[in-house]
C-alpha positions as CSV (number, residue, x, y, z in Angstrom):
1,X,-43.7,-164.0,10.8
2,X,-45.5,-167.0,9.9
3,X,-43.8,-169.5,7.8
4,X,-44.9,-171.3,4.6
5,X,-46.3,-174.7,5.6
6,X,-43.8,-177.5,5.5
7,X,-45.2,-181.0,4.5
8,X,-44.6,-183.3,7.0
9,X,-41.6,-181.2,7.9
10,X,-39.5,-182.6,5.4
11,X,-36.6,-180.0,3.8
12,X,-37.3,-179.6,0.0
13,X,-35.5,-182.0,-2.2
14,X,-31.8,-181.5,-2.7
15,X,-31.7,-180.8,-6.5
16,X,-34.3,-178.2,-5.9
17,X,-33.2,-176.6,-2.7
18,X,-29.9,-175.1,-3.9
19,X,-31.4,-173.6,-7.5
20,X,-31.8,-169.9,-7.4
21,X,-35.3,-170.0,-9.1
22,X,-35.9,-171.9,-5.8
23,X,-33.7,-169.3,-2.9
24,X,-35.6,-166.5,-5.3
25,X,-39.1,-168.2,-4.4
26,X,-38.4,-168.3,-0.7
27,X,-36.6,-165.2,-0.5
28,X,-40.0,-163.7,-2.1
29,X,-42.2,-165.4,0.3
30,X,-40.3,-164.6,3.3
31,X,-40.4,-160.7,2.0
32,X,-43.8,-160.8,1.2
33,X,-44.6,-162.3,5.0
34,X,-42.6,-159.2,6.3
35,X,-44.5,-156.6,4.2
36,X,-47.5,-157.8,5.6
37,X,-46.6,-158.0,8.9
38,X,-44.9,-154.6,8.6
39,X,-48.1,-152.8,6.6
40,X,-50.3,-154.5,9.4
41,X,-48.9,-153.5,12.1
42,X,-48.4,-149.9,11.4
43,X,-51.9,-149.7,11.4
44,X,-54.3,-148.2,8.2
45,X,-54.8,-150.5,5.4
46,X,-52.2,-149.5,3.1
47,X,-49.8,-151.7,0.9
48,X,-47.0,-152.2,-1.0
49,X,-48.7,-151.2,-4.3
50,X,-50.1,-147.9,-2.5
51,X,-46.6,-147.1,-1.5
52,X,-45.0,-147.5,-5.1
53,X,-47.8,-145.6,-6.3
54,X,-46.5,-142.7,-4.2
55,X,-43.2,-143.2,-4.2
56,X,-43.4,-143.0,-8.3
57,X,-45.5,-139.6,-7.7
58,X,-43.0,-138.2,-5.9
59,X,-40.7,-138.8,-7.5
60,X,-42.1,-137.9,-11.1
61,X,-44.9,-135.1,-10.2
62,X,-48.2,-134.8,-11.7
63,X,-47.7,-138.0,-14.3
64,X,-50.7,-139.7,-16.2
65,X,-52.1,-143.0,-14.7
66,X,-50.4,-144.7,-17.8
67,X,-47.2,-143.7,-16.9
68,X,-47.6,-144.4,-13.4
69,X,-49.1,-147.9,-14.3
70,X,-45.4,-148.6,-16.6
71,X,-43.4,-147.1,-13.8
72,X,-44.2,-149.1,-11.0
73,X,-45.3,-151.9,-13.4
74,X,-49.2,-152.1,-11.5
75,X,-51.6,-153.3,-14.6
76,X,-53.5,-150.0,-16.3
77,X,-57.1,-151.2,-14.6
78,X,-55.5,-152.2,-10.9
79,X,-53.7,-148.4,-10.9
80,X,-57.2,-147.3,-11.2
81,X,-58.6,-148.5,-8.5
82,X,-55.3,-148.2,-6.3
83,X,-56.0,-145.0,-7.1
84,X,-59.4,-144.2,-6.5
85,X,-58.4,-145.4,-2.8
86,X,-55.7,-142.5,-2.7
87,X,-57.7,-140.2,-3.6
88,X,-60.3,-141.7,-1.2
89,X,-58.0,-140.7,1.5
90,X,-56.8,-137.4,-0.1
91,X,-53.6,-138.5,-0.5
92,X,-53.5,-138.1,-4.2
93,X,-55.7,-135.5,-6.7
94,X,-56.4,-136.1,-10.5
95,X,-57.0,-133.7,-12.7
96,X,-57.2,-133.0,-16.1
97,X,-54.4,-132.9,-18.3
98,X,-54.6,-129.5,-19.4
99,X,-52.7,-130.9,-22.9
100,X,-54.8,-133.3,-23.7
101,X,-58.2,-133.6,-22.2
102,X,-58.8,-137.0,-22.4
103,X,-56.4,-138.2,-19.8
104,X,-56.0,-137.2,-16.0
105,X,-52.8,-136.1,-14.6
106,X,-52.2,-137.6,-11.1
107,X,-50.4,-135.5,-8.2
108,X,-49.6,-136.3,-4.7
109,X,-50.9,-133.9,-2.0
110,X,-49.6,-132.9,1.2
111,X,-51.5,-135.5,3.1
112,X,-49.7,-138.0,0.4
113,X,-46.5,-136.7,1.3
114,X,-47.0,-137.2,4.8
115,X,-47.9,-140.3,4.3
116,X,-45.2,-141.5,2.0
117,X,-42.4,-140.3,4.4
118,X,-44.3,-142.4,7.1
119,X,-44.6,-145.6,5.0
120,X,-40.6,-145.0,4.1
121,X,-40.3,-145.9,7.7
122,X,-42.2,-149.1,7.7
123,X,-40.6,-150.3,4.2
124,X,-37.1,-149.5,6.0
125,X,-37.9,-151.4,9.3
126,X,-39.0,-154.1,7.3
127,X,-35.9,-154.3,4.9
128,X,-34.1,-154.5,7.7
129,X,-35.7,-157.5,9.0
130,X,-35.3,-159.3,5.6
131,X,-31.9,-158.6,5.6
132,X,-30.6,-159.0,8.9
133,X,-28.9,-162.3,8.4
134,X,-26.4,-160.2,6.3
135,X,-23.6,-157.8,7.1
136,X,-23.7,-154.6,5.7
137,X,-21.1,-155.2,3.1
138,X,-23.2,-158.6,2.1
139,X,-26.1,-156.4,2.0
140,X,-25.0,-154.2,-0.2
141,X,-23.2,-157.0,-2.3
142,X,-26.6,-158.6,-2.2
143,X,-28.8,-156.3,-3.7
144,X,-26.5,-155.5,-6.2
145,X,-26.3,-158.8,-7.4
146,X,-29.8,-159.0,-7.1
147,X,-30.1,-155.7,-9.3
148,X,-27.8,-157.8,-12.2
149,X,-30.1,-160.8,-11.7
150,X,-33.8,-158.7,-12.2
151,X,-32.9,-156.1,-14.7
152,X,-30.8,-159.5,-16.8
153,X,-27.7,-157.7,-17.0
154,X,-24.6,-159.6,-18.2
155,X,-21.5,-158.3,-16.1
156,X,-18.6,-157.2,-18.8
157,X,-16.1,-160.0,-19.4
């Protein structure tokens, strides 16, 4: 994995380097480095955002592209085109929503599925990677804590 560029090679200034907003930068770029990586090398031209898309259709069903867009929280016009480019590759189908004509409903298809369960194995290989320096027990520790700190949940006193 490549690593952010360093200037002049000097570490980042101690009152900065031990702040969480800081770690949480780092942490991002270092995960976003691996998902790349991981995406690339498994060949196809796929990402992250393709993956949530499916991942959010199978695990809803046929959904509108509104309520895919607040699920996996991909802006309204960028779900469009994400998919446009699933349906492309017939992974996904719109259609219609018999309820009310003047939205589509959005389902996966057996190709999608396929896919999906083949991306699961990238994402996995990848989380592995980004976690590595853990044990298991700090893993799980970790993204629990890291659960509290994105959703801004106050533990009980």
């Amino acid at each position: 994995m490549t690593t952010p560029p360093s200037h002049a090679g000097l570490p980042a200034p101690a009152r900065v380097r031990d702040r969480a907003t800081w770690l949480l930068s780092r942490a991002y770029l270092r995960s976003t480095g691996l998902l790349s990586e991981g995406f690339e090398a498994a060949g196809g031209d796929l990402r992250g955002y393709h993956y949530r898309l499916l991942a959010a259709l199978e695990e809803s069903g046929p959904v509108s592209q509104a309520s895919l867009g607040r699920s996996t929280s991909i802006d309204r016009s960028d779900v469009t085109a994400v998919l446009a480019e699933l349906e492309d590759r017939r992974l996904v189908e719109r259609t219609v929503d018999p309820d009310d004509r003047r939205r589509n409903l959005v389902s996966m298809t057996r190709a999608g599925m396929g896919e999906l369960t083949r991306l699961d194995r990238v994402i996995s290989g990848i989380q592995d990677r980004l976690l590595a320096p853990l044990s298991a027990a700090e893993q799980r520790r970790f993204l629990e804590l890291l659960r509290r700190v994105a959703d801004g949940v106050t533990p009980p006193p």
